[in-house]
N, C-alpha and C positions, 0 to 999 in steps of 0.2 A: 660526489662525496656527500657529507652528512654534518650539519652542526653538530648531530648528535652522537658523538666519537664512536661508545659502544654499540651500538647497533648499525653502524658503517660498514662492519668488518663481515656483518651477518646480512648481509640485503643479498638477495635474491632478485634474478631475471629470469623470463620465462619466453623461451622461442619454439619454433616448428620447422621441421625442413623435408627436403625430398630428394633422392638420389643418392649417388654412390657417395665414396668417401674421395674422388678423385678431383670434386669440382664438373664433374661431365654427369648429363643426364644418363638415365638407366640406358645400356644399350648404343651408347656411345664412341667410337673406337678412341684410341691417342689423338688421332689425327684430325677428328670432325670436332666441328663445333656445335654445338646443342642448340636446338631453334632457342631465337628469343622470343622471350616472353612477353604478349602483346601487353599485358597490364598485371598489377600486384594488388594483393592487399595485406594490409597490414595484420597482425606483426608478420614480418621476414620471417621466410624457411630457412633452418638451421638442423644441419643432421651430423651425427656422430659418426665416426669412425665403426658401432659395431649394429649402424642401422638405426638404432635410437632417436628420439627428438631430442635434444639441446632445451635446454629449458633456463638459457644464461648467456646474457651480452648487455649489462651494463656499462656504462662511459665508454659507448663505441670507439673506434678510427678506424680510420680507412687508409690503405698504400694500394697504389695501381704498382703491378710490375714492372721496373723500367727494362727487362729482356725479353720480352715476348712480342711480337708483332701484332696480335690481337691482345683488345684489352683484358686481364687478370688483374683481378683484386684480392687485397687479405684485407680481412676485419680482423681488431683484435678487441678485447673484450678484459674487465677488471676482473680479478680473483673473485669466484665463488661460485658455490654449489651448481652441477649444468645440469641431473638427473636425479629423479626419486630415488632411484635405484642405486647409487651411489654412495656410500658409506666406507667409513674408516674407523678404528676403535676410537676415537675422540666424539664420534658421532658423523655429521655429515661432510663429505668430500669439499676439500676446496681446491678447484682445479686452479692456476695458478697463470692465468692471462692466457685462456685457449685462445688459438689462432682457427679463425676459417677463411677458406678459399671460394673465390665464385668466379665465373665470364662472363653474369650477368646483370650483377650487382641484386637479385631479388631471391635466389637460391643458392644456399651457403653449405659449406662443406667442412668436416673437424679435419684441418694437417695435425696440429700438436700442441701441448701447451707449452708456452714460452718457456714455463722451468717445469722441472721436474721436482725441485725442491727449492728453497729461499736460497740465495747466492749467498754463498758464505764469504764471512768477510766485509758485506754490506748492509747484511741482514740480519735481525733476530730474530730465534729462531720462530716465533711466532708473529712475525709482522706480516702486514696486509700487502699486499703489493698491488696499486691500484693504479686508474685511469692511463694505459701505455698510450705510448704515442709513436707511433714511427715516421720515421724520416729517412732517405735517399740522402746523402751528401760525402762527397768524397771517394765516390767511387762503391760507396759500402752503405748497408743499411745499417739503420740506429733504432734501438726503443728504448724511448725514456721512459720512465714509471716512477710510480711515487712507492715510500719505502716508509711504512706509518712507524716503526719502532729500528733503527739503527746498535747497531752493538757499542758498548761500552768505551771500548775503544776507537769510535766514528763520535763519540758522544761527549758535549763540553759537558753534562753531566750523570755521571755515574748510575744505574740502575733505575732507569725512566722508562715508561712504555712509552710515551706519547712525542720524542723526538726526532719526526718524521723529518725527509730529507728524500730528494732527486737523484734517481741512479738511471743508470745505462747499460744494456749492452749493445753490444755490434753479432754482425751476420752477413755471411757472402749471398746468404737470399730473404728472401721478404718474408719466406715458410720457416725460418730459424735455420740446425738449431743457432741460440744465442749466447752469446760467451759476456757475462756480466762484468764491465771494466772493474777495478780493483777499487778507485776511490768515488768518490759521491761528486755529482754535477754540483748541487747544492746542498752543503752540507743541512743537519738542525741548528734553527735560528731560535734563539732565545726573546721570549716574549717578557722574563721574568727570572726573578730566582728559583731555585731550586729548577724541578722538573717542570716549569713555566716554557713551554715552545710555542711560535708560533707553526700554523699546518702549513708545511709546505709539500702542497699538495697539485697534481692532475697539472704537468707539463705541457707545454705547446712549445713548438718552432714555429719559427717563419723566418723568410730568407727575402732578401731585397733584391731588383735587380742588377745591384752594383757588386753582388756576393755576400752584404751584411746578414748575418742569422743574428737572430734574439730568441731567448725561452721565456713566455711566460709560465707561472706557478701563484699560488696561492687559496686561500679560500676566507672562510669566514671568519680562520684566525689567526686576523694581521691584515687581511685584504689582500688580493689580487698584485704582484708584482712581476716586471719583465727587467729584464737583464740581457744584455751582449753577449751574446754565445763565443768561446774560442774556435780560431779556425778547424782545430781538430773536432769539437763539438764535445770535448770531453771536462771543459769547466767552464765557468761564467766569467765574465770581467765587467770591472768598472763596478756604477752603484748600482742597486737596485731603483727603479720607479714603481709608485706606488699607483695603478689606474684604476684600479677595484677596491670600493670605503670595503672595510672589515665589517666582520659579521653580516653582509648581503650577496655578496658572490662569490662563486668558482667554476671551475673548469672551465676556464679560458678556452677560445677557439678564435683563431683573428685570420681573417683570410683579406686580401687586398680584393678589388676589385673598382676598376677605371681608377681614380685618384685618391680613393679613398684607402684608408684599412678599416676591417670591422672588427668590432670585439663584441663576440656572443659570450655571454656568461649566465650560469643558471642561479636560481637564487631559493632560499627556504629549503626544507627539509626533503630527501630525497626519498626516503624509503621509512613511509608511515603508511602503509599499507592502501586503506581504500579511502583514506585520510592525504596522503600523499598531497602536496601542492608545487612542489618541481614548477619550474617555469624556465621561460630562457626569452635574456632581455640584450639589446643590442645599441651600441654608441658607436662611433665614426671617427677617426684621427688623419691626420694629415702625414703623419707618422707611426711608425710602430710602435715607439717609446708615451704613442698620444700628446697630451689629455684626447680622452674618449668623452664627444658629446653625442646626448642623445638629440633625435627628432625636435625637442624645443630648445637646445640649447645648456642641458644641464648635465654636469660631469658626473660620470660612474663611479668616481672616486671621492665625493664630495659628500657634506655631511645626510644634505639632501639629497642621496646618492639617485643620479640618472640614469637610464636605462626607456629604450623602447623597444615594450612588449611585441617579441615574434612568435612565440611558440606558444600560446595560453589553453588550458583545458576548457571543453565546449558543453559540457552538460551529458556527454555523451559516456562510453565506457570507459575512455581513457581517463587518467589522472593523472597529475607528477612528469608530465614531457620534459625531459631535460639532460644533461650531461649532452648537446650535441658536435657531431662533426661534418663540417661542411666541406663538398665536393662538388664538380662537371665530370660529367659524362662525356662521354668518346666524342661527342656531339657539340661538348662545350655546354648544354643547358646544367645549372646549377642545382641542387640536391644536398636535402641535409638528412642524416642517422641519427636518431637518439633512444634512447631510454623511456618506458612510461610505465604506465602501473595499471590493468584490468581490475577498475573496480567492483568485478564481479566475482572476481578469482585474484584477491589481493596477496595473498599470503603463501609460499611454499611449507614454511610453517611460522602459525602466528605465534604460539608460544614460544616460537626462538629468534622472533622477530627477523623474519627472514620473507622480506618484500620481494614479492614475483617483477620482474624490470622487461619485460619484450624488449624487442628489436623492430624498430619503425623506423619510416623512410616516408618523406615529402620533399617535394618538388619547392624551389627558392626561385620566382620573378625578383626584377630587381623594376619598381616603380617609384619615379622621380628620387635617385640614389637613397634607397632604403631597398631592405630585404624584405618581402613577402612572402610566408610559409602556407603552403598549401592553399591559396589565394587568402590568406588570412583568417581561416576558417576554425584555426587547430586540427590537434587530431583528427585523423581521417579513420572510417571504419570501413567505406565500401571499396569495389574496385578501381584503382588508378592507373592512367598510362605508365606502362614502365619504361626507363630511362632509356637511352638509345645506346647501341653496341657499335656503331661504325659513325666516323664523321659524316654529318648532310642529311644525318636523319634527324627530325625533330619531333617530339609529341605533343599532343595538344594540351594547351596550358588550361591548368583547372578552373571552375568556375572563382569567382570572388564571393565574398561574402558579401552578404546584402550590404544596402545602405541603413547606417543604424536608426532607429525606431523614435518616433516622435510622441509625443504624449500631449496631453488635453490637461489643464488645471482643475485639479481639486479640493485643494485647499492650500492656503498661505502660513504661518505662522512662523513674525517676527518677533514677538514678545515686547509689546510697545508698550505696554499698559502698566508697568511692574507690575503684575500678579499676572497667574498661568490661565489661560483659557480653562473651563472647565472638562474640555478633553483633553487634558492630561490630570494623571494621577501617579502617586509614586508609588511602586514597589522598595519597602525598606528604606524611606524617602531619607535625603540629607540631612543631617541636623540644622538647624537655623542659624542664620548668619555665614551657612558655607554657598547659599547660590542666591542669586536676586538679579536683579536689574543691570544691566551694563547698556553701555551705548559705542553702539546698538545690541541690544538682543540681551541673549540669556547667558548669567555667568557661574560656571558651574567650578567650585574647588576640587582638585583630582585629590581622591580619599585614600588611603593603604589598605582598599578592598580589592575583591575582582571578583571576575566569572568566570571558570575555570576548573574544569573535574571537580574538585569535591570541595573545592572553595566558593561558594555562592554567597557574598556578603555585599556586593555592589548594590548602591542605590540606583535603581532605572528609573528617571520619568517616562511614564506610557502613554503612548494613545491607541485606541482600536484602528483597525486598518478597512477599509473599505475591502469587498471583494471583487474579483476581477483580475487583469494584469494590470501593474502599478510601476510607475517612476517615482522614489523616495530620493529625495536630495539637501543636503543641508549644505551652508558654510560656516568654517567653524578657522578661529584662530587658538592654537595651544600655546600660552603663555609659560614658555621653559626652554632656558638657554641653551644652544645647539649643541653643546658637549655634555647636558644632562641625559639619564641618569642611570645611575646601578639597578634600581628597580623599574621595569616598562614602564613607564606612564603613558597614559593610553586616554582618548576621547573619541567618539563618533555615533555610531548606529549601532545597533540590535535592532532585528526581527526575531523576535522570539516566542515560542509558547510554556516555555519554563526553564526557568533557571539551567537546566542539561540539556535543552533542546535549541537552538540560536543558529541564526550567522550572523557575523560580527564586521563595520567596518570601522574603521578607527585611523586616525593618525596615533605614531607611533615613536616616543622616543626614548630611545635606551642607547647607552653604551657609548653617545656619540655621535649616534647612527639616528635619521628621523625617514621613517619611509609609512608608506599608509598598506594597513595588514588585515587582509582579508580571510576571516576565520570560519568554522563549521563547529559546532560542539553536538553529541547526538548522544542519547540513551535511551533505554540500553544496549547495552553491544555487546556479541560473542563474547564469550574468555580471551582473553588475552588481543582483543582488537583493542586501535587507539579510539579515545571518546573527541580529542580533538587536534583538529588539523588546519594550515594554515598557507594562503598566499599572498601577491603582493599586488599592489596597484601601481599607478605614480609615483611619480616622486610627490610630493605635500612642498607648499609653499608658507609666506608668510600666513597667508589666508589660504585655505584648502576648502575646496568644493567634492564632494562627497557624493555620489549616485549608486543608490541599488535599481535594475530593474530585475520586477519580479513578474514571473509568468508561470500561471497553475494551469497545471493537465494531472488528469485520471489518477491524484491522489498526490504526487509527487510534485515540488515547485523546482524553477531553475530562478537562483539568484547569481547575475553580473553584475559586477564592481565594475566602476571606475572612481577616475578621481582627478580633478583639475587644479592646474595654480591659478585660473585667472576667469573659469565658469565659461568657458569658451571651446576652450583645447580640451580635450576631455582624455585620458591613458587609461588602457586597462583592458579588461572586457575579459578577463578568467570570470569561470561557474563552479558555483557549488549547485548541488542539487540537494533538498531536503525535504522531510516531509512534518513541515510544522501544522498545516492545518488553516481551514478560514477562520478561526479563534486568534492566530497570532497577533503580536503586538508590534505596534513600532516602539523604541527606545532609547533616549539619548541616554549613554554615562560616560561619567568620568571619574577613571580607577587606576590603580597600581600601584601608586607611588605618590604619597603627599607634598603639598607645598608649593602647587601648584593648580594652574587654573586653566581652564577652556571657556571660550563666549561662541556660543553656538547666535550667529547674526539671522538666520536664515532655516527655518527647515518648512519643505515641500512638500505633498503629496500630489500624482497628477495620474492619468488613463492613459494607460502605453499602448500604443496604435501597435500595427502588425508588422 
């Protein structure tokens, strides 16, 4: 899904595939199985019923057949456009949760789309039907999906597009068709008066093995909640729990494993073209119902919302990895499906904001009870073992990523002296009496300016940056109570070459919500592309420790976020790539929202080794 409502509805994914439309390789009888495949690369082959490629499988899932003696899988995919060629007099086709078929989990095949038309009755007639989810239980399959606008009559109020709510149907096979139950799983939840909803949005089950099911649902408005499933599967009971803060996650995926449950949840904007920052962050419960803690210890649902990064983009073509589904193979080795974004080929089209989404597939180690994707690497571009097709086969597990990189000091600055080193200088500097001395360091008042497409009015202190590859790190406390504010308020870094050209990393608090956001702003940009995009680090502490490293090749730089609570533990490791230039600056500010203040104790420059 999408903070960003209308453009939710228009995001685009983009796949490839080969073979018939039977699920069997070319040349295949009923009865044979098609060699497997010794390795895949990404994105997934995906092919149409009249030969065509598939160019559409956002917020994957996965059902393994439970009637078949060899393994068969369906993927099913959210509403939207699967081929150029596709059109309707509205303009572009929106296929309505195609289902595809494989044997091998790396070459997919079109059975049909889950509807034909929006289920009357639960549907209006123009709502999105997103993120299904299928499930086995009862003898029967099940696909839940989200329902972004419900009819009037499903609705506590009257003439709302935005009162989304959890439907279902059932089916005697995993291929459909499916018969959509009459009433809502969960109805629309009211965030506010009038047409105020929260999104209840992108379904999960999971079942215990005592026979307990729970759903979770939510996203970034209202946050992440799971609920007791009825034994029919056909409504919720008891209260809702709240595991995921609002405005930082969705599309829940919780799969148990040894004594744990995991909740994978993707967070930031999913479909910003080559801007895109998708991510998918991961916490551990002892229950279903959680709390979900991450890796250090801090809750997904908390203001400092938790999460440890699994899935982050690598500098590489991919962007925006997220909405994933986790599965084993016949084998039992672990595998997850998601969503991402070819920053090369972002757009199916950018004037209708319609993000190209592939279909990828990595391999899950599981090291010292944590999930490891693709050995930590992110995105993958080359060839990979593919999954196994019979128990007792195993493939060889991917490289790791290196051990991270060490740097050499270059300079200190703590700001001892009250007055600034004479390397720094201000762009559009503060007025006087808003920043001076504190103890320790430097104390900056956050101003009702920013940086921000055509808004440039933020004061930056600069300094020049040495050339080479750099480690930048500062620590910084943002003095603003954890429930502030309606406007960002925001403090950290810029590296920048002007005012439209940046990356940005910042602690971050809005809404209630304090998390550290890792930004790109670039001009100029085609028609109709985004100029800025954005993802996420750490969670931020009382005191939050900040790092860019930066490393320049043949024109283009890759900047990695992290960010710590204790200068120790370090979270993070997503890339932007940009091309600022050896002219660029370093820059503290502090903007968005007045009334507030940041003390930067600490900033670094040092030589990032290899």
């Amino acid at each position: 899904m999408n903070r960003f409502f209308p453009r939710r509805i228009a995001a685009l994914a983009l796949g490839f595939g080969l073979g018939s439309g039977l699920g069997l390789a070319p040349g295949a009888g009923a009865g044979e199985q098609a060699p497997a495949p010794a390795s895949f690369t990404n994105p997934l082959p995906l092919r149409l019923a009249d030969g065509g490629l598939a160019e559409s499988c956002a917020d994957p899932a996965l059902l393994r057949d439970r009637t078949t003696e060899q393994p068969v899988w369906y993927l099913y995919c959210t509403t939207d456009p699967v081929s150029h060629k596709e059109r309707d007099g509205a303009g572009w086709r929106f296929r309505l949760m195609p289902v595809y078929r494989s044997v091998d989990l790396v070459d997919w095949y079109y059975v049909r789309d889950a509807f034909e038309d929006r289920p009357r009755g639960v549907a209006a007639p123009k709502a999105g039907l997103w993120a299904p989810e299928p499930v086995y239980m009862n003898g029967n399959y099940y696909l839940y999906f989200t329902i972004t606008d419900v009819p009037d009559a499903l609705s506590p109020e009257k003439g709302c597009g935005s009162d989304s709510a959890i439907g279902v149907a059932t089916s005697a096979a995993p291929g459909g068709p499916w018969k959509a139950a009459p009433r809502l799983v969960v109805p629309p939840r009211r965030a506010g008066s009038g047409c105020s909803f929260q999104w209840t949005y992108d379904p999960d089950v999971v079942e215990t093995a005592d026979g307990e099911r729970y759903l979770y649902y939510g996203s970034y408005g209202g946050g992440l909640f799971v609920q007791r499933l009825s034994k029919d599967g056909m409504a919720v009971e008891g209260e809702p729990v709240r595991i995921g803060a609002s405005d930082r996650y969705e599309g829940a995926e919780v799969v148990r494993h040894g004594p744990w449950w995991y909740l994978f949840a993707s967070a930031t904007n999913c479909c910003n073209g080559p801007l895109t920052g998708y991510a998918v962050f991961v916490g551990r419960a002892k229950h279903p119902q959680g709390p979900f803690l991450d890796r250090e210890g801090n809750d997904m649902a908390a203001a400092r919302a938790g999460g440890t990064p699994v899935l982050l983009q690598n500098g590489n073509r991919w962007v925006g990895a997220g909405h994933n589904s986790v599965f084993q193979d016949a084998a039992g080795q672990w595998w997850t499906l998601y969503h991402a974004v070819d920053r090369n080929q972002p757009f199916f089209s950018a004037r209708d904001q319609l993000t190209r989404r592939p279909l990828l597939m990595e391999r899950i180690e599981w090291v010292e009870g944590w999930p490891v994707v693709a050995g930590g690497r992110g995105p993958t571009e080359g060839a990979q073992p593919a999954p196994a097709l019979r128990a007792g086969l195993r493939t060889p597990a991917p490289a790791h990523a290196p051990p991270a990189a060490t740097a050499s000091p270059l300079w200190t600055e703590r700001f001892e002296r009250g007055r600034l080193d004479p390397r720094w200088s201000w762009v559009r500097p503060q007025a006087l009496g808003s920043w001076g001395a504190a103890q320790p360091g430097l104390r900056m008042a956050t101003i009702d300016t920013d940086l921000h497409a055509d808004t440039d009015n933020a004061a930056v202190l600069s300094t020049p940056l040495p050339d080479g590859d750099l480690r930048i790190e500062a620590r910084l406390r943002l003095d603003a109570p954890l429930d502030c504010c309606t406007r960002p308020v925001q403090a950290g870094l810029v590296v920048m070459r002007d005012d439209d050209n940046y990356v940005k990393l910042v602690e971050l608090a809005r809404g209630g919500l304090r998390q550290v956001e890792f930004a790109k702003e670039m001009a100029p940009v085609e028609a109709d592309f985004p100029r800025y995009g954005n993802t996420t680090a750490g969670p931020p502490g009382t005191w939050t420790w900040l790092r860019l490293d930066l490393r320049r090749s043949s024109g283009e730089e890759r900047y990695t976020a992290w960010s710590s609570q204790d200068g120790v533990n370090w979270v993070g490791g997503a890339t932007w790539t940009h091309r600022l230039g050896t002219g660029a600056r370093l820059g503290l500010v502090a903007m968005g929202g007045a009334g507030h203040a940041v003390t930067f104790s600490q900033v670094a420059v040092g030589r990032l080794g290899p």
